[in-house]
C-alpha positions in Angstrom: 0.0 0.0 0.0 1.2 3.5 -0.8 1.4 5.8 2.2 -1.3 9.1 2.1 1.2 11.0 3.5 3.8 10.1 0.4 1.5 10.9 -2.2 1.2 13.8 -0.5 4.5 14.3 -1.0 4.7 13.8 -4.5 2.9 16.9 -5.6 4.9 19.0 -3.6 8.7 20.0 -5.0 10.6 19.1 -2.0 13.4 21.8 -3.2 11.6 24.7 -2.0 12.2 23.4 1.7 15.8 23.2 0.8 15.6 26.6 -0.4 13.7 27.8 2.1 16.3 26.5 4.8 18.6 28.1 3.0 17.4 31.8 2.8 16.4 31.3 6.6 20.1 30.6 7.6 21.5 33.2 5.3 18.9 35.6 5.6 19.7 36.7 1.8 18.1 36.1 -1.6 21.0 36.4 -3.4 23.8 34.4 -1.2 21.0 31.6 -2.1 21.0 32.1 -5.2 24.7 31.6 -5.5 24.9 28.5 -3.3 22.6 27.0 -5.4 23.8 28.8 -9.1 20.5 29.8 -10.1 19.8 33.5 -11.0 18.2 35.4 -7.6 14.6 36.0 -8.9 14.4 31.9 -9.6 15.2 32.1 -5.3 12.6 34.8 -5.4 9.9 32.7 -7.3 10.3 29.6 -5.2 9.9 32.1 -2.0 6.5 32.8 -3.4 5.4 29.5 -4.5 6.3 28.7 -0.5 4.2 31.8 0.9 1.4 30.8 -1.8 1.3 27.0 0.1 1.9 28.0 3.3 -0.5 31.0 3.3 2.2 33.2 5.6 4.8 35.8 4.4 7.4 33.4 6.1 9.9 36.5 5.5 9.5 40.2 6.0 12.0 42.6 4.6 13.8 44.7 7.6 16.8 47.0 6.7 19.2 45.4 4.6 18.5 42.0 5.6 15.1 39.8 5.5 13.6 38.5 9.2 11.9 34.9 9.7 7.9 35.0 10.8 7.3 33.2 13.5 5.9 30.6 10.9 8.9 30.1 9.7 10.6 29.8 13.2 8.7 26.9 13.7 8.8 25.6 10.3 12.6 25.8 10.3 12.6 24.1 13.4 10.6 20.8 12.0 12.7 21.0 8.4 16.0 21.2 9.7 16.5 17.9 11.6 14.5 16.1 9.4 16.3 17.4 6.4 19.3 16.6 8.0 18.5 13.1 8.3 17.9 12.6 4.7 21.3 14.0 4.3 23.1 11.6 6.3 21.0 8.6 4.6 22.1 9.6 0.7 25.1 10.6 2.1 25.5 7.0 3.9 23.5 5.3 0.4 26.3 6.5 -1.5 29.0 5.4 1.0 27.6 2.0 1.7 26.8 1.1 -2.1 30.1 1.4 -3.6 29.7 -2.1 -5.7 28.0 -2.1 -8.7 24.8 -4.3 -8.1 23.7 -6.7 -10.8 20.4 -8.6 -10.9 20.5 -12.5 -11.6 16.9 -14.2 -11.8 17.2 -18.2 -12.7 16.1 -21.3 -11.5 18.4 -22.5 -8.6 19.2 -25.4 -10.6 20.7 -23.2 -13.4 22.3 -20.7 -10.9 23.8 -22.5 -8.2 26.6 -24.4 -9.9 27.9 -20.9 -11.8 27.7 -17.9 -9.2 29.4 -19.3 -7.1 32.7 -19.1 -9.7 31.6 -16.3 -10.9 31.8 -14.5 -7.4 35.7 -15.8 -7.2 36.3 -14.6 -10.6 34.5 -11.2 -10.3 37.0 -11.1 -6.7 40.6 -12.5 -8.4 39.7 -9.9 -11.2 39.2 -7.2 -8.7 36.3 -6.1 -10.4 33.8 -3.7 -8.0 30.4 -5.7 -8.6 27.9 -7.1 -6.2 25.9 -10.0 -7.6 21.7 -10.0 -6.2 20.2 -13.7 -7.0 16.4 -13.8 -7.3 15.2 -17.6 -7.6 12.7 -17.9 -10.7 9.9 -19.6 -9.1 6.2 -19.2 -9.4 4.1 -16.2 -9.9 7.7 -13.9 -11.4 7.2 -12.7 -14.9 9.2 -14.1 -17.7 12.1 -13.7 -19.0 10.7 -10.6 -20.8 8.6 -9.0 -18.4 11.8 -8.8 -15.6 14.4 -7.2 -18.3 11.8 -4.9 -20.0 10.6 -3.7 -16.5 13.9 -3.5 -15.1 13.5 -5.9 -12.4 16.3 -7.8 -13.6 20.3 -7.2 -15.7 20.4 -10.8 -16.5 18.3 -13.7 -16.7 18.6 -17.8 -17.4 15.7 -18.8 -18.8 14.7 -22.8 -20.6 13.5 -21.0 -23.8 15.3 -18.9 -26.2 14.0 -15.1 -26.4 13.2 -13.3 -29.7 13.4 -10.1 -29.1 14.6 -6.4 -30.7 15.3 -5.3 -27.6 17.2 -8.9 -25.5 19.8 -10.3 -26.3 19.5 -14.2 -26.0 22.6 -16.2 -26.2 23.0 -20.5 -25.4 24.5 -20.6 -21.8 24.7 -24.5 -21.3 22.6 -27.5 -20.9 21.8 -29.5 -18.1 21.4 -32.9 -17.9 19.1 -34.2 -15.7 19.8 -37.2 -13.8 17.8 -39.3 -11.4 18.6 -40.1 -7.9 17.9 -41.7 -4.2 19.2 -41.9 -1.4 21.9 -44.9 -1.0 20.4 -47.3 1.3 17.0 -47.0 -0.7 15.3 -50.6 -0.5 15.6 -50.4 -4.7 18.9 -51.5 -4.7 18.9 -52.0 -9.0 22.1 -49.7 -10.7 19.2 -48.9 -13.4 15.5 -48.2 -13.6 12.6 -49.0 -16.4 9.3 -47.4 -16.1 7.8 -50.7 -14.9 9.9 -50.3 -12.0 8.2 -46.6 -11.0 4.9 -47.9 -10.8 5.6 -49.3 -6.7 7.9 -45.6 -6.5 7.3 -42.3 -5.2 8.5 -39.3 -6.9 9.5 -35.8 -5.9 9.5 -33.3 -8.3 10.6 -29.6 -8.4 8.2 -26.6 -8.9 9.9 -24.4 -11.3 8.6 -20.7 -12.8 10.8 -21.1 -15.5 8.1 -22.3 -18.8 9.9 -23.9 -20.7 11.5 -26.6 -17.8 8.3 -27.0 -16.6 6.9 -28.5 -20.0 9.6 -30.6 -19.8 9.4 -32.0 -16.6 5.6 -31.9 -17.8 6.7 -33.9 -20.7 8.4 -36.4 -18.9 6.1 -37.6 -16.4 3.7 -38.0 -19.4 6.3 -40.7 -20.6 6.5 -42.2 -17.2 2.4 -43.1 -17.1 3.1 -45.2 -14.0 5.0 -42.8 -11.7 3.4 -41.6 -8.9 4.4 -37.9 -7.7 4.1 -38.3 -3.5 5.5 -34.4 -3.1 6.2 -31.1 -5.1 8.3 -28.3 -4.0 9.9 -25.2 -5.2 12.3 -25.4 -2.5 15.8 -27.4 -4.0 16.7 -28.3 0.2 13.9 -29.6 0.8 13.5 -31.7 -2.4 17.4 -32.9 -1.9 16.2 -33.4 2.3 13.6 -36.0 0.9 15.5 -37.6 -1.5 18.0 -38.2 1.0 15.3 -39.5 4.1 12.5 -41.4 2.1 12.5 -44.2 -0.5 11.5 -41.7 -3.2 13.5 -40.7 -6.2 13.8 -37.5 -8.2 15.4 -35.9 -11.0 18.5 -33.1 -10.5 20.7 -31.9 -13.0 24.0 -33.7 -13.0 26.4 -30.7 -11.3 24.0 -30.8 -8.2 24.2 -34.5 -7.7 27.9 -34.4 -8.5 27.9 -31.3 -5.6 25.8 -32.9 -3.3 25.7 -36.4 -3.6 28.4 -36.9 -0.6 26.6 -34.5 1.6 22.8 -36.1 0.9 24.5 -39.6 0.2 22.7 -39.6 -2.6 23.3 -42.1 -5.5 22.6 -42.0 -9.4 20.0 -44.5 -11.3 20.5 -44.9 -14.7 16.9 -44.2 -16.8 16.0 -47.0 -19.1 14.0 -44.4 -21.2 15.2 -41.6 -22.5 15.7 -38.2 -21.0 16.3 -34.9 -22.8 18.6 -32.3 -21.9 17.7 -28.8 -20.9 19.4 -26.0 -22.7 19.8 -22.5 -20.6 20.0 -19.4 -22.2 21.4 -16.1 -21.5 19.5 -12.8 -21.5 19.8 -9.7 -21.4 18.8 -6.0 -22.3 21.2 -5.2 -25.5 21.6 -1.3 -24.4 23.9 -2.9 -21.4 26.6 -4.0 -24.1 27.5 -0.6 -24.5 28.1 -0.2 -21.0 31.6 -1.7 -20.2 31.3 -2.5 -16.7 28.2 -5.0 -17.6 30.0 -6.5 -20.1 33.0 -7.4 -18.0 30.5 -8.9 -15.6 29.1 -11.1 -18.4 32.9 -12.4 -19.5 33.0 -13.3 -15.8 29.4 -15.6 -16.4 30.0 -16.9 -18.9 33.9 -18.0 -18.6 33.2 -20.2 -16.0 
């Protein structure tokens, strides 16, 4: 919800109370102007734009110099600290976000096995980047929708992008492999779909179209496997596999990661699985700037 008092906010130009602290602590029109390097009636107009809101003079010419109503007193009074504290935040903004921020969404199961070397190469490279990872997962817009709204610098998506505006480039493909845990009662090395029909499967939840046709696809070819539990959560799907009797698929790097800690072993499919290809995207104004394109040298080197 949108705060009252902010839309209040937004149709008043918050400079005039900068100005306004200004001519009250320098008690001149002109000094203001040259702080701020505008010509003294643009001072003078804002003054009146401030008397017209506030209904009150706010200053009232005496001698050479101009005195502060007592409006303004107390105006001045509630301004100043609390323009001061949006000083020290932009102030603290600027200090605190030195690293250029990028904005990864993927699936985890694209992500997780390339960030990671990313990070150390964006670190041995001393380049000045901070990396934000957004899991893809139900209810986020496509690939589209996050770069065209700015939500997102790059994303992995399962389906290649035709677009004016993206540029879509292959990024690898994932082979997805089927697993349980090592003391699961099925003790065969390989597995037919006769043998799923006495299994329970757990599947990943995905937001990414493209792998979830797939997946889709898949279990279409398995008639006889029974899905006991879905979740868009990869610990809790590799937390199952590795406590029950049921078997899932994961791409090949995680079970190669992970395998040791979820003691986790591989069945070889006696049907045939495709590979998932993963593609790049991203908005094609970034390639002119150079900082986003050493950042992409750095993804896709690994």
């Amino acid at each position: 919800m949108v705060s009252d008092k902010v839309l209040k906010l937004a149709s008043f130009n918050l400079n005039l109370l900068t100005t306004f602290c200004l001519i009250y602590s320098t008690r001149s029109i002109t000094e203001v102007s040259e702080i701020l390097e505008v010509t003294p009636p643009s001072v003078s107009h804002a003054l009146r734009k401030l008397r017209l809101h506030f209904e009150d003079p706010l200053f009232i010419r005496h001698g050479n110099t101009i005195a502060p109503t007592v409006f303004a007193d107390d105006l001045y009074t509630q301004l100043k600290q609390t323009l001061e504290i949006m000083s020290d935040s932009i102030a603290r903004s600027k200090q605190t976000n030195k690293r250029e921020t990028w904005v990864i969404y993927s699936p985890f199961s694209v992500a997780v096995h390339n960030l990671s070397s990313a990070l150390i190469k964006i670190k041995l490279a001393k380049l000045n980047f901070k990396i934000k990872y957004i899991e893809t997962i139900l209810g986020i817009p496509d690939a589209v929708g996050l770069l065209n709204l700015r939500k997102a610098d790059l994303v992995f998506s399962g389906a290649p992008v035709v677009s004016t505006t993206l540029t879509c480039v292959l990024f690898c493909e994932l082979t997805p492999v089927l697993v349980c845990r090592q003391d699961n009662p099925f003790q065969k090395t390989s597995i037919s779909i006769d043998d799923l029909k006495n299994m329970d499967m757990v599947t990943h939840l995905t937001g990414d179209e493209m792998i979830y046709q797939r997946k889709q696809s898949l279990l279409a070819t398995l008639k006889n496997a029974q899905v006991a539990f879905e979740t868009n959560s990869i610990l809790m799907l590799l937390t199952l596999l590795s406590e029950t009797d049921c078997i899932g698929f994961i791409t090949q790097d995680a079970f190669t990661r992970y395998r040791d800690i979820f003691k986790l072993r591989q069945l070889t499919p006696l049907f045939p699985v495709q590979k998932i290809s993963v593609y790049l995207v991203y908005r094609k104004e970034l390639e002119k700037k150079a900082s986003f394109m050493q950042f992409l040298e750095a993804m896709k080197n690994n």
